[in-house]
C-alpha positions in Angstrom: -284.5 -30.6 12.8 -287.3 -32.6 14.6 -290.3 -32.7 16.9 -290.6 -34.1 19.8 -292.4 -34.4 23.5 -289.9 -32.8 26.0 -290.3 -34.0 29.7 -291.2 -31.2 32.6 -288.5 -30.9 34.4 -289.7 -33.1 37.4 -289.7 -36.1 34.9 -285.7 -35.4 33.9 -285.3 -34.8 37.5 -286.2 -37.8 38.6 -284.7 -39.9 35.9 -281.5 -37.7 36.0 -281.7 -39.0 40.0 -282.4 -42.6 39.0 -279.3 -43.1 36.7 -276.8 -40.5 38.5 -274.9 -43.2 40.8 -274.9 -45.9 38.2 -273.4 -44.0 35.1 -270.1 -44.3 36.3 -270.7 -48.2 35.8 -270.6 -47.9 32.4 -269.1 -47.0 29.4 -272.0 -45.2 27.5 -271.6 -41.6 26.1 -274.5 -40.2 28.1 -277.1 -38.1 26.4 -277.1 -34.4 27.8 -280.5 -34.3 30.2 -281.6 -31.3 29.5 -281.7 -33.0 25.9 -283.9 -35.5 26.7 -286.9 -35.6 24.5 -289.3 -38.3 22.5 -288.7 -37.7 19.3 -292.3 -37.6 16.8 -290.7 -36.9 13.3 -287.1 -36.3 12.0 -286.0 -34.4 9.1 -282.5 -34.4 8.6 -282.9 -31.2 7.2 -285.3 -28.3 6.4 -284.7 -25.6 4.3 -285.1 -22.2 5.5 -288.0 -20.9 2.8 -289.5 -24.1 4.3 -289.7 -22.4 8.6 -293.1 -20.6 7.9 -294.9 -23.3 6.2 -294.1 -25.9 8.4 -294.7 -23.8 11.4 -298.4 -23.4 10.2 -298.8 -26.9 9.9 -297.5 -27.8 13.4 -300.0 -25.0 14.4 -302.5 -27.1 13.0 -301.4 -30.5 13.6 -301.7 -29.4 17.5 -304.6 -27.7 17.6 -306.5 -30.9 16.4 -304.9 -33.2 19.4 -305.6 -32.6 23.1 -303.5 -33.5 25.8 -302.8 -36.8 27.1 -300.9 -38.5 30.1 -296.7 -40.0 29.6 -294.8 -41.6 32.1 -291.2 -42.9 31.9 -290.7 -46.1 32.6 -288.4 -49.0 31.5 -285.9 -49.9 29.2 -284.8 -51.0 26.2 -281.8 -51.2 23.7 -281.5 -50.5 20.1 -281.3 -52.4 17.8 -281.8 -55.3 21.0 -279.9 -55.5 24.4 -277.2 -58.3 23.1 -275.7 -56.0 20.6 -276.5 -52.8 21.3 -275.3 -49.3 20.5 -278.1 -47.5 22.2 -279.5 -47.5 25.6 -283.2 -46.0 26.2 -285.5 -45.6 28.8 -289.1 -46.1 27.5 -292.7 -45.0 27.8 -295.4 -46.6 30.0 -298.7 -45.2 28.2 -302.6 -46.7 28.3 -304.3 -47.4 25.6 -305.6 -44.1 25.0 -302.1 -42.4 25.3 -300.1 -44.5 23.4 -302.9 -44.3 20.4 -302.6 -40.3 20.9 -298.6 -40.5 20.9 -298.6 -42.5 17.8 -301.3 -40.3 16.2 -299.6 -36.8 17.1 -296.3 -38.6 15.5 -298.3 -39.8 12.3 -299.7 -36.1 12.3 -295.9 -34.5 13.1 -294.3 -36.6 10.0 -297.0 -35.9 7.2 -296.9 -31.9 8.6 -292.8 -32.2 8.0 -293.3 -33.8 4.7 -296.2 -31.4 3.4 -294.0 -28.1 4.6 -291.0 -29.9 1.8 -289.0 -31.6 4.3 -287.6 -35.1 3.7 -288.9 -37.3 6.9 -287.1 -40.6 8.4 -288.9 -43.5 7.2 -287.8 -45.4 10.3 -290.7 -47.0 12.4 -292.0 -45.0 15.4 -290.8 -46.4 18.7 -291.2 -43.9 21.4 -287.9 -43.8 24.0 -285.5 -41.5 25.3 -282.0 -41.9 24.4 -280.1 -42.4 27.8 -276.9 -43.2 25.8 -274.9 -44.6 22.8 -271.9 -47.2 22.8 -269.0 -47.3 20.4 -269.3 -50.5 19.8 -272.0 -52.8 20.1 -272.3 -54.5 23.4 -274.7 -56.7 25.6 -276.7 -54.0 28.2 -278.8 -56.5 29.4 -278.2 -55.5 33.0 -279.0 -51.6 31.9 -282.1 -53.0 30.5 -283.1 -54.7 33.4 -282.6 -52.2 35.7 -284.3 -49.7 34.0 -287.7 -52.2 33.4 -287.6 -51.2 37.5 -288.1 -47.6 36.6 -291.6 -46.0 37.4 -291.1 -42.4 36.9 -293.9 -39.6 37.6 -297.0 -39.1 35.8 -296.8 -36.0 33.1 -299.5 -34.8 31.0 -298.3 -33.6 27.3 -299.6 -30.4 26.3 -297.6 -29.3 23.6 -294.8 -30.8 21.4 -291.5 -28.8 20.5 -290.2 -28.3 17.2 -286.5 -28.4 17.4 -282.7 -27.6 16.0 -280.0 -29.7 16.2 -276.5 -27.8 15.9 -273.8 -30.9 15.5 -271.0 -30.4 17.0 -272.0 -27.2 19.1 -272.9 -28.9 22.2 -270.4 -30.6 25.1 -267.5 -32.3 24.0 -268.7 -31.4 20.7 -272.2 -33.2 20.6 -274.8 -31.9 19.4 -277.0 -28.9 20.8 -280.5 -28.9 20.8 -282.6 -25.8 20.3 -286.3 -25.5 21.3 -287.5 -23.0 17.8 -290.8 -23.3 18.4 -293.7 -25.2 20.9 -297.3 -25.9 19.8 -299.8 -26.1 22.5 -302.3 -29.3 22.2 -306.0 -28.2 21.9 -307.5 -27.9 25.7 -310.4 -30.8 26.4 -313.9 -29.0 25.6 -312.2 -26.2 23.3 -313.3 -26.3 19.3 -310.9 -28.0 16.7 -309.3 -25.8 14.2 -310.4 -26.2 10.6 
């Protein structure tokens, strides 16, 4: 289970546009892009008695942040582009945004952890997975095509809390489902306590 920023579907669009010529270029397991998100905070798992709690707490955790502006744009490899096993597109945010981003993340994690839930430690580096390799490889190309990426403009206004069912999806990936969405506070409209 995790939560995440899921693109409008103008961004995916776009993107989804972008990369649709080139995939067959390479040999990347491509991530579903209806699937595309920014993942905040991961907990491998969360137990059921666990839901409520950590609903209220995303209630809250949202209600304290307002809404701020994302674009796509970019690349990047994990762990880096000579030896990699994961291909990403990645966030062009201001100053402002990318505090907010970072914040809501920070806010997302300690919410997951409060409700019980046992959170990857792993540093937050905002992306979207594009796709994974089976074995490590040098996507320096991908990376530098992507760094010519600009995609549109989107303002986040809420954040998704989400199920993964392994195995259920497409050739037996995983399939994400959207449980819940938090709405950000509005500009000008009182904090909750």
């Amino acid at each position: 289970m995790f939560v995440a920023v899921v693109p409008p579907p103008e961004v995916v669009e776009h993107l989804e546009e972008f990369l649709s010529f080139r995939r067959e270029a390479a040999s990347f397991r491509w991530s579903d892009p209806r699937q595309w998100h920014v993942t905040l905070a991961f907990a491998e798992d969360v137990a059921d008695r666990s839901l409520d709690d950590l609903d209220d707490r995303l209630t809250a955790v949202a209600g304290r942040r307002t809404p701020f502006g994302l674009r796509v744009a970019g690349g990047g490899a994990f762990p880096d582009p000579d030896r990699a096993r994961v291909l990403v597109a990645g966030l062009d945010t201001s100053e402002e945004s990318d505090a907010a981003l970072d914040a809501l993340s920070t806010a997302c994690r300690q919410a997951m952890s409060a409700a019980g839930a046992r959170v990857d430690g792993q540093r937050f580096r905002p992306h979207l997975t594009l796709g994974r390799l089976a074995r490590p490889d040098n996507v320096t190309s991908w990376v530098r095509l992507l760094d010519a990426y600009d995609g549109p403009a989107w303002v986040v206004d809420e954040v998704a809390l989400v199920a993964s069912h392994l195995g259920e999806g497409p050739r037996r990936r995983p399939r994400h489902e959207v449980v819940a969405t938090y709405p950000l506070r509005r500009a000008g409209t009182p904090s909750p306590s």
